[in-house]
N, C-alpha and C positions, 0 to 999 in steps of 0.2 A: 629321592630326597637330596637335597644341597645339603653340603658338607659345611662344619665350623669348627674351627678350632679354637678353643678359647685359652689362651698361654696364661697363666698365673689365673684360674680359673677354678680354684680350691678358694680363694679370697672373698675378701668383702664382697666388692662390685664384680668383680669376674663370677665371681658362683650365683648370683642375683641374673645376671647378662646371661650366662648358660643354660639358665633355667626356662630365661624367655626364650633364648634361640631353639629351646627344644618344644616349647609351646609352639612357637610359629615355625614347627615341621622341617625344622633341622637337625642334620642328622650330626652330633654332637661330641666332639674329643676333647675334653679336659686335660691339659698340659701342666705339671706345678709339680714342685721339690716334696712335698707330701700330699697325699692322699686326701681330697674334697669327702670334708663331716659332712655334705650334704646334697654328697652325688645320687643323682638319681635313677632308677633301672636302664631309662632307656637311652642313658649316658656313658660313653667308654673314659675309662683313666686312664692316663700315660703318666707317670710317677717319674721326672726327670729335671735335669738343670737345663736352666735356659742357655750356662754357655756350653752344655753338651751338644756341638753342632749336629754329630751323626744321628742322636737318638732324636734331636729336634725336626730334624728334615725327615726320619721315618714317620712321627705322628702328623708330619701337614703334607704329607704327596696324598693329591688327591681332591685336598679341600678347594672347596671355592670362594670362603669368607675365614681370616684370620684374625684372632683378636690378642692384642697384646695389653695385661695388665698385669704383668709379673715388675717388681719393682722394689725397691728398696724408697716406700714411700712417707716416713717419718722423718721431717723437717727437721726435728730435732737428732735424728737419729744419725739421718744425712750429713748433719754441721757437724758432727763427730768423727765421719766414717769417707771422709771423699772419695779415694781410693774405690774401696767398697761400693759407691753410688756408682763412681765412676763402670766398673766392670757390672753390674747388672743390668742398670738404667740406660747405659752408652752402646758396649760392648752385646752386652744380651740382646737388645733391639736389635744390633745390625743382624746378628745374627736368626731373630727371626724374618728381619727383612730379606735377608740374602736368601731361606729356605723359600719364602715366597716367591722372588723371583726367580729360582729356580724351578719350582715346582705350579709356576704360572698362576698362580692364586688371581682372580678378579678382582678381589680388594681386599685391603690391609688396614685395618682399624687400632687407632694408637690412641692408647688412653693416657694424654698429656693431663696441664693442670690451667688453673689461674694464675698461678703466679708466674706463669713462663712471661707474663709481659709486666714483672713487677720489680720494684726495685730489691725486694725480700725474696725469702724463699731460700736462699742460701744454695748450696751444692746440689739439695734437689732440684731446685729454680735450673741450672745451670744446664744439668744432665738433661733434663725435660726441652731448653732450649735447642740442645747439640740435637737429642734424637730427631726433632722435629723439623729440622732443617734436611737430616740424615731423611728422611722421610720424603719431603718435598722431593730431595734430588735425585734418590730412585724414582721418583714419577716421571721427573724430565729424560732422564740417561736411559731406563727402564722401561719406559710404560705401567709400573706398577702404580694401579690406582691406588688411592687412598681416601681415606675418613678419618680427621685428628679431631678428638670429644677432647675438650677442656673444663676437667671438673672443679666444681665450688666445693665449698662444704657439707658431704654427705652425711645422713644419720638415716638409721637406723638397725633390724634385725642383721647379727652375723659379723657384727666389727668387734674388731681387737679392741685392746687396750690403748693403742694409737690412735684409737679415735675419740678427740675433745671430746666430742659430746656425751659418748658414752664415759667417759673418763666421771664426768659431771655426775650424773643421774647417779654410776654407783658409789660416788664419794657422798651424794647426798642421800643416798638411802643407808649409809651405814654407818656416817657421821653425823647425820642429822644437818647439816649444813651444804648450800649451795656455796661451793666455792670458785672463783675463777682469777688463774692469775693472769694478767696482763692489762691492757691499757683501759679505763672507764671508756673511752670512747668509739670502742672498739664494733665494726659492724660488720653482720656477715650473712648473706645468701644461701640459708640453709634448704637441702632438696634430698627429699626421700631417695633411699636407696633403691625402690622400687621404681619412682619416676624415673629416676635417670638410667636403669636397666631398660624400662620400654623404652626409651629415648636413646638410648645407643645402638636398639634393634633396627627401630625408623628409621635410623644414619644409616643403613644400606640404601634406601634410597636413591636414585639415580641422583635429585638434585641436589644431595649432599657427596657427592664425589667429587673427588679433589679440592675438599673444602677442610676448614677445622669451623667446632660447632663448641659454643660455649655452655655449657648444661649447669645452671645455678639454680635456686630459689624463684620464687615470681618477684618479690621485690626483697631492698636490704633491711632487714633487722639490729636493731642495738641488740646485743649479748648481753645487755646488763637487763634489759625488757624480758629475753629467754628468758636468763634467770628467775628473774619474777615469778613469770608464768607458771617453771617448773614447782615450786617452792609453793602456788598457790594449787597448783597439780596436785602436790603431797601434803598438801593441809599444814603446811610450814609456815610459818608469821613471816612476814616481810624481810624482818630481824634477822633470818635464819640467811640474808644471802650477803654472802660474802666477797668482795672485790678486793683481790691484792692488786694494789695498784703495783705497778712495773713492767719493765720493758722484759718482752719476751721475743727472743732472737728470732730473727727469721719470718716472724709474723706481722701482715700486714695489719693496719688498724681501719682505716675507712674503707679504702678499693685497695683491691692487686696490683691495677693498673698503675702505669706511669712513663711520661714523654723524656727522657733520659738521653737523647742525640750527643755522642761522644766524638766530639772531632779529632781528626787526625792532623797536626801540625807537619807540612813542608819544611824540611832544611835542605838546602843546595850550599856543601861547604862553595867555602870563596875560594879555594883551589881546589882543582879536581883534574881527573883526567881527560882527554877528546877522546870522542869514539872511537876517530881515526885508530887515536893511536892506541886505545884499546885494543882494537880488532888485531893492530899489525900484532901487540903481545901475543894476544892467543895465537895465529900464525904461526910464530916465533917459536912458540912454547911445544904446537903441536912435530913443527919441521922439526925441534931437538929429538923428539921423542923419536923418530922414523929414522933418525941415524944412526 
């Protein structure tokens, strides 16, 4: 049996992902800061911090597929906390990249997001772009292949309270009202937590290596349309859904996406030094130093 290791795999998606990897005859290490509510028998735990390097590198010698979705991945949680993103999302990754190429792993699977190529998204936006780059460049320097999944907005079975949607369903099951705050025109690519667990399994794939894979919804949704639906789900009148209109940090409203090219301006002061006589400085400076 091929080995997996799935990093922050006590989680929403990571415990959804480890379930399939152990359906498709993987032999299975669950990595996370506390113990998976929904480990299964013929799944081992490893109960550790991503930036404990030593205990990280003992639960992945050996594997042959590593998955990372340990994260500090609340947008809003993130615009509060950068530091803190910083060291999980940045620091944490290198460090299961580093164990992988240590420990010769075939491929490294990095569960980025949508918003890496958005103008939003904020610190987690940011962290998500650094790792992914960090990612790339162990392929080239390394040989460590990879698979970067870029997810939409998932729902379903096993989310926190960090997840909109469910935020939704149990404010309208106990308030009687659908409520959502942010923009009326707000759209969004919602995809089963199950779909995109078999679909991060497929990403082993030969022809998704050394690729990143965008995993959304089949087409984009208005949120204010959800709502509806939900409200007439619950046998709620129309009346019952509620739109606070306002900007909500961090969140995109149509697409993720956006063309943002930041040029860098040229200055050549109008005085300056010649090479020349730069080089003879340094010369100068090192001949003092030998006397």
């Amino acid at each position: 049996m091929k080995k997996a290791v799935v990093v922050g795999g006590s989680g929403f998606i990571g415990s959804h992902v480890a379930d399939h990897l152990s359906n498709a005859d993987y032999q299975v290490t669950i990595y996370d800061c506390s113990e998976s509510k929904w480990l299964r028998a013929d799944q081992r735990m490893v109960v550790g911090d991503i930036l404990d390097e030593e205990k990280l590198n003992q639960a992945i010698v050996g594997a042959d597929v590593v998955y990372n979705f340990a994260a500090l991945a609340d947008l809003n949680q993130a615009l509060k906390q950068p530091i803190k993103t910083v060291n999980i999302n940045i620091l944490g990754n290198m460090n299961v990249l580093e164990a992988c190429r240590l420990h010769s792993v075939n491929r490294f699977i990095y569960a980025s997001t949508v918003y890496v190529h958005s103008r939003e998204g904020g610190f987690y936006r940011c962290s998500k772009q650094a790792s992914e780059s960090y990612v790339e460049e162990y392929q080239r320097v390394f040989g460590l292949d990879y698979t970067i999944l870029r997810y939409g907005s998932l729902y379903g079975p096993r989310a926190d309270e960090t997840n909109g949607l469910l935020r939704i369903v149990r404010s309208a099951l106990k308030n009687g009202k659908v409520r959502y705050e942010g923009n009326p025109d707000s759209m969004r690519e919602y995809i089963h937590v199950e779909d995109a667990a078999q679909a991060s399994v497929d990403a082993l794939s030969d022809k998704f290596q050394n690729e990143s894979v965008v995993l959304t919804g089949q087409e984009p949704m208005r949120v204010l349309d959800m709502l509806k639906m939900l409200a007439e789900i619950l046998g709620m009148p129309e009346e019952s859904v509620e739109f606070i209109d306002g900007s909500y940090a961090g969140h995109y409203i149509r697409t993720p996406y956006s063309y943002q090219p930041k040029l860098g301006r040229k200055f050549i002061p109008p005085m300056h030094v010649d090479l020349g006589q730069g080089l003879l400085q340094i010369i100068d400076e090192i001949s003092n130093e030998n006397r």
